[in-house]
C-alpha positions as CSV (number, residue, x, y, z in Angstrom):
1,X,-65.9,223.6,187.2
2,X,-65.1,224.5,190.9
3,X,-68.2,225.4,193.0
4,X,-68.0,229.2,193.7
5,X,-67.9,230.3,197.2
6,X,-70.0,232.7,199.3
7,X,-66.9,235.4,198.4
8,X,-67.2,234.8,194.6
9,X,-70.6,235.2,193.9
10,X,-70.7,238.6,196.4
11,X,-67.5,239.9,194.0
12,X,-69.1,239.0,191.0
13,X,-72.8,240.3,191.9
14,X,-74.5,243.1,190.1
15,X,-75.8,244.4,193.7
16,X,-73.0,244.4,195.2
17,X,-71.8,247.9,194.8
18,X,-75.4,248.9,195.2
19,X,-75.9,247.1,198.7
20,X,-72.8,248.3,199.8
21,X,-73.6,252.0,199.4
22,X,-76.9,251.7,201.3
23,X,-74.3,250.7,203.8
24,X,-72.2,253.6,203.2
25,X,-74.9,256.1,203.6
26,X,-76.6,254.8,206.8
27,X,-73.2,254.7,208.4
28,X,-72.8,258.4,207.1
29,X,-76.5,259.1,208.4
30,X,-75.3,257.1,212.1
31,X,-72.9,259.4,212.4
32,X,-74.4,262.4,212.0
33,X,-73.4,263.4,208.9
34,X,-76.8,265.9,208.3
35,X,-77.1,267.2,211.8
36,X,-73.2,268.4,211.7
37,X,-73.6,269.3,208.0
38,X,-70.5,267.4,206.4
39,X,-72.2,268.0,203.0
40,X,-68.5,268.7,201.4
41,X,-67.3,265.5,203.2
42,X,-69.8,263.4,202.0
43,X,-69.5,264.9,198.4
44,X,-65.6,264.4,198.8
45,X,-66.6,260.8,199.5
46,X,-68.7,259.8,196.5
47,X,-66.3,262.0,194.1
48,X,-63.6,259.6,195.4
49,X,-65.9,256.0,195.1
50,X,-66.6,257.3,191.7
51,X,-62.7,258.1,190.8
52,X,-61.9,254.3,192.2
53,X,-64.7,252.9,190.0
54,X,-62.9,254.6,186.9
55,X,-59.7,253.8,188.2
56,X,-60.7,250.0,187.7
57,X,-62.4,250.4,184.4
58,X,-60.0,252.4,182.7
59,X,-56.7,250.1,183.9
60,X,-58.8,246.7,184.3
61,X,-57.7,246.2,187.6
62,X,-60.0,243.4,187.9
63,X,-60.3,241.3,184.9
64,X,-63.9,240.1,185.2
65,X,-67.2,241.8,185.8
66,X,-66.9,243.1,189.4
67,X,-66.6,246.1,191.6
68,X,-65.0,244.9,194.3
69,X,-62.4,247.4,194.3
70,X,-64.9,250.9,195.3
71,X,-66.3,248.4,197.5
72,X,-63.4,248.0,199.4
73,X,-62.8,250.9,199.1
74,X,-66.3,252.1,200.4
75,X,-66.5,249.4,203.4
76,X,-63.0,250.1,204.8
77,X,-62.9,253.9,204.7
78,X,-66.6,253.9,206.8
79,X,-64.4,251.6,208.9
80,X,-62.5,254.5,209.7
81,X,-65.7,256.8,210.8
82,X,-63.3,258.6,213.0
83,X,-62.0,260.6,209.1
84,X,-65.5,261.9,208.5
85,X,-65.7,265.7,209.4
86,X,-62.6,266.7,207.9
87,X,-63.4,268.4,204.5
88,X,-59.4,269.1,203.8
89,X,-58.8,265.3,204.4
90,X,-61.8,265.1,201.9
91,X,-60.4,267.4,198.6
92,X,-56.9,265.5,199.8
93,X,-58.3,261.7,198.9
94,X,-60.1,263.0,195.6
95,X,-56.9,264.9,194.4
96,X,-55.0,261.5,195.2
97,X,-57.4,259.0,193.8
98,X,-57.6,261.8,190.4
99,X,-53.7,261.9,190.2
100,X,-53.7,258.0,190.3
101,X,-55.7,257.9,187.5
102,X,-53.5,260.7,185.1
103,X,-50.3,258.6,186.4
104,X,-51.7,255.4,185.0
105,X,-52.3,257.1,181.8
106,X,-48.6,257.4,181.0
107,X,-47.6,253.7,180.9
108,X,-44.7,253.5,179.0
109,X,-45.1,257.2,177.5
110,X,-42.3,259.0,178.1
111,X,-44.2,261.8,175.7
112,X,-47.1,261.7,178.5
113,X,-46.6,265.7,179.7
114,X,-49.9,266.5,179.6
115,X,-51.4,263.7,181.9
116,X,-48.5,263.9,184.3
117,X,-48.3,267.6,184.8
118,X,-52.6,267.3,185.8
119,X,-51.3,264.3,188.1
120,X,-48.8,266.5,190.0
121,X,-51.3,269.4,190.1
122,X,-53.4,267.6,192.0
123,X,-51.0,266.5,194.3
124,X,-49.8,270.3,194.4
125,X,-53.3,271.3,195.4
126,X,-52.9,268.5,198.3
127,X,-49.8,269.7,199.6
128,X,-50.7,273.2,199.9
129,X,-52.7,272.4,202.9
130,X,-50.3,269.0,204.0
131,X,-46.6,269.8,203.5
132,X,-45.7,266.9,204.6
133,X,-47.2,264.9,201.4
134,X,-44.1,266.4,199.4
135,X,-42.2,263.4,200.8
136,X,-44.1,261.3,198.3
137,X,-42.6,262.3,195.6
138,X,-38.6,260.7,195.8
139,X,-41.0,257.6,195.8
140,X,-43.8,258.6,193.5
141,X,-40.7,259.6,190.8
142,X,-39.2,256.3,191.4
143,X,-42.2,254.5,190.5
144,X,-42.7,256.2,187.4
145,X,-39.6,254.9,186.4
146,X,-39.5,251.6,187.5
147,X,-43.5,250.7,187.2
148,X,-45.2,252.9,184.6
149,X,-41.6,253.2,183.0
150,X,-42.9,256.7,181.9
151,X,-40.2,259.2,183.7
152,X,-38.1,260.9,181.5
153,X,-36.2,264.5,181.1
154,X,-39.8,266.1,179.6
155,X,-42.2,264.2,182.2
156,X,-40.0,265.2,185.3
157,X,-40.3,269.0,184.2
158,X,-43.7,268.5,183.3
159,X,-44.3,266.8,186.8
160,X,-42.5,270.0,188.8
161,X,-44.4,272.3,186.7
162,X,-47.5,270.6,187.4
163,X,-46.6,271.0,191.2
164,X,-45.4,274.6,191.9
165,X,-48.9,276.2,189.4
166,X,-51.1,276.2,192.6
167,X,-48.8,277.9,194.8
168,X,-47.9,280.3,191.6
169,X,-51.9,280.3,191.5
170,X,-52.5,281.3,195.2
171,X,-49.6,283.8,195.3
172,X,-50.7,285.9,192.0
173,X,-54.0,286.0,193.9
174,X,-52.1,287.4,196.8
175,X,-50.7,290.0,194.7
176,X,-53.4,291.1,192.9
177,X,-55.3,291.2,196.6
178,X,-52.3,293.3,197.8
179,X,-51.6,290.7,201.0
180,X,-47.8,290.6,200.6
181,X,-47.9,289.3,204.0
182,X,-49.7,286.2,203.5
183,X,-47.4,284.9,200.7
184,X,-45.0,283.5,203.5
185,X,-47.8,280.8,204.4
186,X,-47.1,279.5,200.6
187,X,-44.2,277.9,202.0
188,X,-44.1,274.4,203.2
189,X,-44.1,273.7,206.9
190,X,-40.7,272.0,207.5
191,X,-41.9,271.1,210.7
192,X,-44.7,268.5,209.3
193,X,-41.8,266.4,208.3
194,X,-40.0,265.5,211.3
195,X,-40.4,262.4,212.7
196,X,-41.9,262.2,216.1
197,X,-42.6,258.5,216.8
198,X,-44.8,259.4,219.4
199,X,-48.0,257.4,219.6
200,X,-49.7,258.5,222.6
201,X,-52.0,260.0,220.5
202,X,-53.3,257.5,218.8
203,X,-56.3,255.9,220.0
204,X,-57.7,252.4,219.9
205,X,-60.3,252.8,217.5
206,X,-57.3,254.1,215.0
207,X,-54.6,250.9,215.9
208,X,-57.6,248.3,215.5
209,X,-58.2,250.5,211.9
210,X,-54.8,250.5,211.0
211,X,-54.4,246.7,212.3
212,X,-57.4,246.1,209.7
213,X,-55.6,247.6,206.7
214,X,-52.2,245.8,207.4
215,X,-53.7,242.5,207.7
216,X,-55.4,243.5,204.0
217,X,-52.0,244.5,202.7
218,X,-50.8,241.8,203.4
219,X,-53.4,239.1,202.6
220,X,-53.4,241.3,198.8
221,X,-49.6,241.0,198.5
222,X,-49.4,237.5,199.1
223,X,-52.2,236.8,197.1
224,X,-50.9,238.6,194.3
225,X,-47.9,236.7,194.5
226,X,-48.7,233.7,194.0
227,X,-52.2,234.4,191.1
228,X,-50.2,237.6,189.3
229,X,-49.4,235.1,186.3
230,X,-52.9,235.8,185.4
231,X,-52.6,239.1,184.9
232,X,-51.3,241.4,182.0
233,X,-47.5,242.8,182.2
234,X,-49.4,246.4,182.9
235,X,-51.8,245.3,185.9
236,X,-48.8,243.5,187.2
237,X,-47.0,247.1,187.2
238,X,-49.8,249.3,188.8
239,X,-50.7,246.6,191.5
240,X,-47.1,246.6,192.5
241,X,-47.0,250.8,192.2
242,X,-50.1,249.8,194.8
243,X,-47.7,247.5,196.7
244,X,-44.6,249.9,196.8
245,X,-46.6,253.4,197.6
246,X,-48.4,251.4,200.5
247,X,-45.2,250.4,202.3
248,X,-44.2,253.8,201.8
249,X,-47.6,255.0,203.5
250,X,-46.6,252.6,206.5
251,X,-43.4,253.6,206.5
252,X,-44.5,257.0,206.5
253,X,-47.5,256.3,209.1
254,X,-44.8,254.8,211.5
255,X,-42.1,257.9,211.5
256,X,-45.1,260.7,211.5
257,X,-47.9,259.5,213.6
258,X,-49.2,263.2,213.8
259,X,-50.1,262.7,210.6
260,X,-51.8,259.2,210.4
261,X,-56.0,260.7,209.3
262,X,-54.1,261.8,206.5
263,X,-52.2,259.1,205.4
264,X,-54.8,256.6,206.2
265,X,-57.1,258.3,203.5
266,X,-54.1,257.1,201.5
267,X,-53.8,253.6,202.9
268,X,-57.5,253.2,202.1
269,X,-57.0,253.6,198.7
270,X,-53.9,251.8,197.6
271,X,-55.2,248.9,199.5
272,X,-58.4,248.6,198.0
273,X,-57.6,246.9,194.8
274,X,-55.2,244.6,196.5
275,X,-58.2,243.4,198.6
276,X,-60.3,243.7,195.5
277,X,-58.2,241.3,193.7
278,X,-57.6,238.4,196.9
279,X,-61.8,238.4,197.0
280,X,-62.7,237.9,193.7
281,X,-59.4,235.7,192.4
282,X,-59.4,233.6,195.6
283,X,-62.1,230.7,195.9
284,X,-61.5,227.7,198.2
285,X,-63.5,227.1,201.2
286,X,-60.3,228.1,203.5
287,X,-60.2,231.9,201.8
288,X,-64.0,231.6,202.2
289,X,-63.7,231.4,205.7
290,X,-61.4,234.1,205.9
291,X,-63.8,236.7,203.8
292,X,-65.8,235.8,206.4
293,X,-64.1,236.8,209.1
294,X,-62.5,239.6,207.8
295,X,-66.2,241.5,206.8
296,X,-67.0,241.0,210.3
297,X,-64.2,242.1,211.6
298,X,-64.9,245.5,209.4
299,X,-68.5,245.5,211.1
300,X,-66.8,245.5,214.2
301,X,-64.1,247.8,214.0
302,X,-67.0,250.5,212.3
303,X,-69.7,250.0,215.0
304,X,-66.6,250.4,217.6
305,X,-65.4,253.7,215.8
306,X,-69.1,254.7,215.5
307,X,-69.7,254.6,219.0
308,X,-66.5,256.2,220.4
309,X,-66.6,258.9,217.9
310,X,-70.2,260.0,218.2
311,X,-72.6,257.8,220.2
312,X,-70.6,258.0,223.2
């Protein structure tokens, strides 16, 4: 039996996810998250750590004992400090993670109405306050097709229905309210979607972040490459719906830079199981090493965006 390395037994520990959110709320706490009152932030955050943990239990991301995956999760978005105080970007990661986890309830049910119309009213809600989130779906469809092979004539209706019932929400409100002239601001704002390619406005702190979750991407896809033998036909499917939506995010992140706290919310979280699965399926003293540099290249990267978001 192979000797288990520093990595293993941190992935397979009982305190792990425990430690790890000490961690999470003193950087939350360094950051001033009771003094500036980010109360629906912080809730935001554990609603979407708790989603993550179900997403793993419910689709057995990770075949042995281990929560590695809302611990990545956890570390890398405090790695990102700088996504804090918004409470929009908050609802928008715990309507994501939640429609993640109706989507991979229709594997292989092409009957599966139900949980794909709550899926896509989620993302509705999202996009009511990020237009630009629509562009998600071409791919989103695609992957239902090719990945949780559940896309058919009922789930596609079910899927548009589940999308437009906010804004019919919102605008019956309207009516009833008798503000006719706010119904306008329903529509999407065709300006979000144009590509700008301007980065001037993205800072250090953000490039070293976005450097971070790239080299995790693609450590996890490599990784999976070569160890996704061991895995069931359906975790193969919904790691590679993780692969595909990621590049998309990139993709996306690279045309719309205006947009990149949002989308890195989404990075976070499609990312997280990938890295998940490299530290607990890896082992030898090489990938040992590089856990070991890649945690403290996360304590870096946070204490940097710490100190240039609020210290300094």
């Amino acid at each position: 039996m192979a000797k288990k390395q520093l990595q293993n037994k941190i992935a397979e520990s009982k305190l792990t996810l425990p430690v790890v959110s000490l961690y999470a709320m003193a950087v939350w706490l360094l950051c001033g998250a009771i003094t500036r009152q980010w109360w629906l932030q912080f809730g935001g955050f554990v609603m979407a750590t708790y989603l993550m943990i179900l997403l793993n239990n419910f689709n057995a991301l990770i075949r042995i004992f281990s929560r590695m995956v809302s611990c990545s999760f956890i570390v890398l978005f405090c790695a990102a400090c700088f996504l804090f105080p918004s409470a929009y970007g908050a609802v928008l990661q715990v309507c994501y993670v939640g429609s993640l986890l109706f989507l991979f309830a229709t594997y292989q049910d092409k009957e599966a109405a139900g949980f794909v119309y709550y899926a896509f009213l989620l993302m509705g809600i999202a996009t009511m306050h990020y237009s630009f989130l629509l562009c998600y779906l071409p791919v989103i469809w695609l992957l239902m097709a090719t990945q949780l092979q559940s896309l058919s004539a009922r789930t596609m209706g079910a899927s548009i229905l589940g999308l437009l019932t906010p804004y019919w929400v919102v605008a019956c409100l309207l009516i009833f309210n008798k503000d006719i002239a706010a119904l306008p601001r329903l529509l999407p704002d065709w300006n979000s979607f144009i590509p700008t390619f301007s980065y001037a406005a993205v800072t250090v702190g953000q490039t070293a972040t976005l450097a971070l979750v790239a080299l995790l991407y693609v450590t996890g896809v490599v990784h999976y490459i070569r160890k996704h033998s061991y895995d069931r036909i359906r975790t193969r499917l919904l790691f590679e719906f993780f692969i595909w939506i990621e590049l998309a995010t990139f993709l996306f992140m690279a045309a719309m830079p205006q947009h990149y706290d949002s989308l890195m919310r989404l990075a976070i979280v499609n990312v997280a199981p990938l890295a998940g699965h490299f530290i607990v399926f890896s082992g030898n003293r090489l990938t040992n090493i590089y856990f070991c540099i890649i945690t403290l290249l996360i304590f870096l990267i946070t204490g940097y965006n710490i100190w240039t978001s609020y210290l300094s």
